[in-house]
Each structure stands twice: as C-alpha cells, then as structure tokens.
N, C-alpha and C positions, 0 to 999 in steps of 0.2 A: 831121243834125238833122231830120230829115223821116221819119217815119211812113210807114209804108206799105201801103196796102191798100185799104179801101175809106173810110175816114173821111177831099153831102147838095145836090143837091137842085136838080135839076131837076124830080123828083117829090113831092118835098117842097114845092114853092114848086108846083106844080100841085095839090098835095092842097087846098092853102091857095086857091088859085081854084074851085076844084069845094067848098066846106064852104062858101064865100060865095054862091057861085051855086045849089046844089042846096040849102042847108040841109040837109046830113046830121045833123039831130038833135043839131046842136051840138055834133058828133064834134069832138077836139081832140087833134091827132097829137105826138108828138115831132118836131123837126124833123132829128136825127141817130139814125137807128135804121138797123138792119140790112135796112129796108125801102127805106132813100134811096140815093141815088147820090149821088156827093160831087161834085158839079158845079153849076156855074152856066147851062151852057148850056143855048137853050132846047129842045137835040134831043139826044135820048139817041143817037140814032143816030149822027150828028157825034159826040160824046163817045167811040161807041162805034169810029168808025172812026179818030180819032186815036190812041186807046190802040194800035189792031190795026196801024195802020201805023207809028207813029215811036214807042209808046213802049215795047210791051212785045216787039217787035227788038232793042231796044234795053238790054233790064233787066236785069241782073245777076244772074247765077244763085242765087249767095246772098239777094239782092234780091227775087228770086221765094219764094225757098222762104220766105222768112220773112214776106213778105207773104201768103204759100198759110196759115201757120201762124197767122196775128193774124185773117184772114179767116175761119177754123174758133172761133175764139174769142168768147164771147158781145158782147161789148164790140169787136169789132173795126170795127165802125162808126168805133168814133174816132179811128183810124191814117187820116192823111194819103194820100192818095190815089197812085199811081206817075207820073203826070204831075210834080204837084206835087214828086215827090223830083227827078225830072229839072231841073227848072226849077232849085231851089236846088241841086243839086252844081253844074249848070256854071258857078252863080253864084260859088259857091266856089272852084271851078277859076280862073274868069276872074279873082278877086280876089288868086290867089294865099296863098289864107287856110290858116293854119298852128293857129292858135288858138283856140276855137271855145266857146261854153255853150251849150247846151241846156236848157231849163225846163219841163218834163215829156217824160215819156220814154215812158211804156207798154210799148209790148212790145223796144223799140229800133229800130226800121224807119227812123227818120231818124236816129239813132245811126250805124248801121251804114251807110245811104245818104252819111253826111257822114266817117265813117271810111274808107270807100273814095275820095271823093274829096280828102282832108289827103297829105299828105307822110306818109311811114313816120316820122317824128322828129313827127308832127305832135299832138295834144290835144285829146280832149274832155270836158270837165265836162260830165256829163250827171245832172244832177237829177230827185229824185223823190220824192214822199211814202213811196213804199213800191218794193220793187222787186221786187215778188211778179209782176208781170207781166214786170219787165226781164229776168226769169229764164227765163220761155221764151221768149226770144229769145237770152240770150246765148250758148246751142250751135251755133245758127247763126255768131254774132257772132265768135266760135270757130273753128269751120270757114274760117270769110274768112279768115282770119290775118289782124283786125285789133286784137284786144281788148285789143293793150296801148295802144292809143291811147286808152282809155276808160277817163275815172277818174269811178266811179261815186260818185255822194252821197246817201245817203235822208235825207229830210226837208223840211220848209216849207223853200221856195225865199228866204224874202224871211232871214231867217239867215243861210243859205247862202251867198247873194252878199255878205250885211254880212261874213260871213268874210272874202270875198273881196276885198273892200273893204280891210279891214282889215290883212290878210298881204300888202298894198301891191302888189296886182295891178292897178292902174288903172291902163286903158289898157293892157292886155296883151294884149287879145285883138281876135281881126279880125272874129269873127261871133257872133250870139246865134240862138239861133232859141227861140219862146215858144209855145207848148201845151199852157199850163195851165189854173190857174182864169180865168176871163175876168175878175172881180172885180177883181186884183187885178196886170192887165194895167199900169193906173198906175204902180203903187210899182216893178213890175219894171222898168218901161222910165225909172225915177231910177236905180234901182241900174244898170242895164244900161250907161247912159248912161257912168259912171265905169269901167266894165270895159272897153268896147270903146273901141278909138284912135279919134282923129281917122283919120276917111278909112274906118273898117268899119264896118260894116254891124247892124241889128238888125232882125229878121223875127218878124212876129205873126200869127198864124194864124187862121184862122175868125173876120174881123174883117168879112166881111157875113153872117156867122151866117144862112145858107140865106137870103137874100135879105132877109130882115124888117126888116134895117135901113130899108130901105125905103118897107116895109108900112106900112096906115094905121094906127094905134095899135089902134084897134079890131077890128085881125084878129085872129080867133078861136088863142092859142096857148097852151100849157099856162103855168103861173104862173113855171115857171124857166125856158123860154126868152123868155117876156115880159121875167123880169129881166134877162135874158143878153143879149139883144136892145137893150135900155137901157143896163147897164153898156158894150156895144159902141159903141152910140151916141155916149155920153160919151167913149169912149178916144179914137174916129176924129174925132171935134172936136178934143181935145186933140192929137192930132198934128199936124193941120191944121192949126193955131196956135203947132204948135212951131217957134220960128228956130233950135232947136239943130240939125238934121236937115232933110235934104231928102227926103222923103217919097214914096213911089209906091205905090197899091193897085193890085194888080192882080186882076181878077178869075175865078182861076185855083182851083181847086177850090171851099172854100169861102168864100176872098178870102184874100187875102195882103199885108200891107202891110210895105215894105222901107223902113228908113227908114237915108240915110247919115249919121253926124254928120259935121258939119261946124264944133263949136265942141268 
C-alpha cells in the first residue's frame, strides 16, 4: 500500500518562504509537482543521504524498477516516496498483517511494496477510480510473482467499501492505507473503521500536505491546495478527537498518520 517514487517538500515549503519574503510577483506554486521532493525535512541533503544509506540498499528490485517507471511518468510526483514504503512494509511485517485495502492506487508502488510484504495466502483490495495507471505497473507487479495477491476494483472508493461492508467483511482486515481524494478522507476513515479489526491499523497519507497545515492562512497557495490544506486540517482535528483509535503522525514524507483502533 505505499507508492513509490517521488511523491514534496522541503523545497516546496522553501519556495513558500522565498514568495513571502522576496515578493516574486505573487508567483503561486503547486505544492506537489515534479519540481518538490517529497519530504519534510529541512535538508535535502539529510534526506539525500538517508535514502543513499538505508534505503535504497535496501529496495527491492522490482521496487526500483517500478519506482524508475511512475518517476518517468508525468504525474509521478504523487507516488509515495521509498522511505515512506519502507516504514509501512515493516509495519506490516511487525503486525503480522495478512489482510490489507488500499484507497488509491496510481501506478501500484504501494501495491506491490505491501504484496511483497503479506504472506503468499495473503490480500489486497486495491482501489481506484480508473486503473489506466495500475496498468503500467502491473508488469512489474507481474514479474514479482505477486499479483495474485491483488484483487483490483475500479471505481469511487466510498461504494466500494459499502460493498465491502455489506458482503459482511467487518473487521476482516488488519491494514487500510488511504491516497486518495483528501475530501473525502472522513467518510473513508467511517467506512475503514468497520473493515479493519480491532487491534489494525489505518494509514493516511499527505496529512501535512507540504507543511501548510501549518502555514499562516494567508500564505500565498494555489486555490486547491488552499482547499486541501483545509479539508487536511479538518480530518487531523477529527482524528485528534477520535476515542475510537489511538493515533500517531508521523512526519515522514509528506506526514503519515497511523491510527490503531481500539474500539
């Protein structure tokens, strides 16, 4: 369930200090583009030597190659970053998690990072509006010899899980991972809630949206990450307040919030 490549912003969240401080002409960047680095921290350089020491030693061949292939892609900005896969497989691993959804999927990078870490008997629902992207991934996905672990679904996610709801899968599954619409981050994490047991896990992605949660409201940001930025806002209050779940953001690409249930 984790993405892979380069999808913001340790120079993303610099650009946004340099546009306040120089007044470039009221220039107003994306905040995930193929120009950001999908990080929080505040050295590229660090960034750049943790990747060069523990993580991409570390990376999986299939793992590369299809992170090589989403990063040749015009949109590959918004694949999860290879740190970030590393963190949630061994989360996986340590859980022992066998059963697993996905809610958005792109090219498969966290697909295939979360198929490599399941048991061979192991399952992933992987969700998508369309799967005109899953598709150049899943030659790769292919080559792993893991694809039959991957039951793919096109369409609105929030259906999808009322299927799953419904075909009396509650509480069947150990792990969620969410990178989708940011909108609509809410409804998934009701429906999620009912799917995963007591004691798994659910993971939201780019939940400090290149830093701007943050930011003062009047930092200069195009009109949908101003909204995105906002609806983020709202969700990470709402978890904060949730007693269903015991909650952790970590601030590891572009934030990651893991939340256990525990009712």
């Amino acid at each position: 369930l984790f993405l892979v490549g380069a999808c913001v912003c340790a120079r993303a969240f610099r650009s946004f200090i340099d546009m306040a401080s120089n007044g470039s002409a009221g220039e107003v960047r994306d905040v995930h583009s193929s120009e950001t680095t999908k990080t929080l921290l505040k050295s590229n350089d660090l960034y750049d030597y943790m990747l060069k020491t523990m993580v991409y030693p570390r990376e999986n061949e299939f793992m590369r190659e299809l992170r090589q292939i989403t990063n040749e892609h015009i949109f590959g900005f918004m694949s999860s970053p290879p740190d970030e896969g590393l963190v949630l497989s061994l989360l996986l691993k340590l859980m022992g998690a066998k059963r697993t959804i996905e809610v958005g999927v792109y090219t498969g990078c966290s697909v295939l990072a979360t198929a490599l870490a399941i048991p061979d008997d192991g399952r992933i629902v992987a969700i998508d509006v369309s799967r005109e992207y899953f598709d150049l991934g899943l030659p790769v996905i292919k080559k792993a010899g893991v694809a039959h672990k991957v039951d793919f679904r096109e369409g609105p996610a929030g259906p999808i899980l009322d299927k799953l709801i419904a075909d009396e899968d509650e509480g069947s599954f150990d792990f969620a991972f969410v990178d989708a619409d940011k909108y609509n981050y809410g409804n998934y994490h009701e429906q999620l809630l009912r799917l995963v047991r007591v004691g798994g896990v659910l993971a939201y992605d780019n939940t400090l949206w290149g830093g701007t949660v943050a930011m003062p409201d009047d930092t200069p940001l195009t009109e949908e990450d101003r909204k995105k930025r906002d609806s983020i806002r709202g969700f990470n209050a709402m978890i904060a307040a949730d007693t269903r779940v015991d909650p952790v953001q970590l601030p590891i690409a572009d934030g990651i919030t893991l939340c256990r249930r525990v009712v």
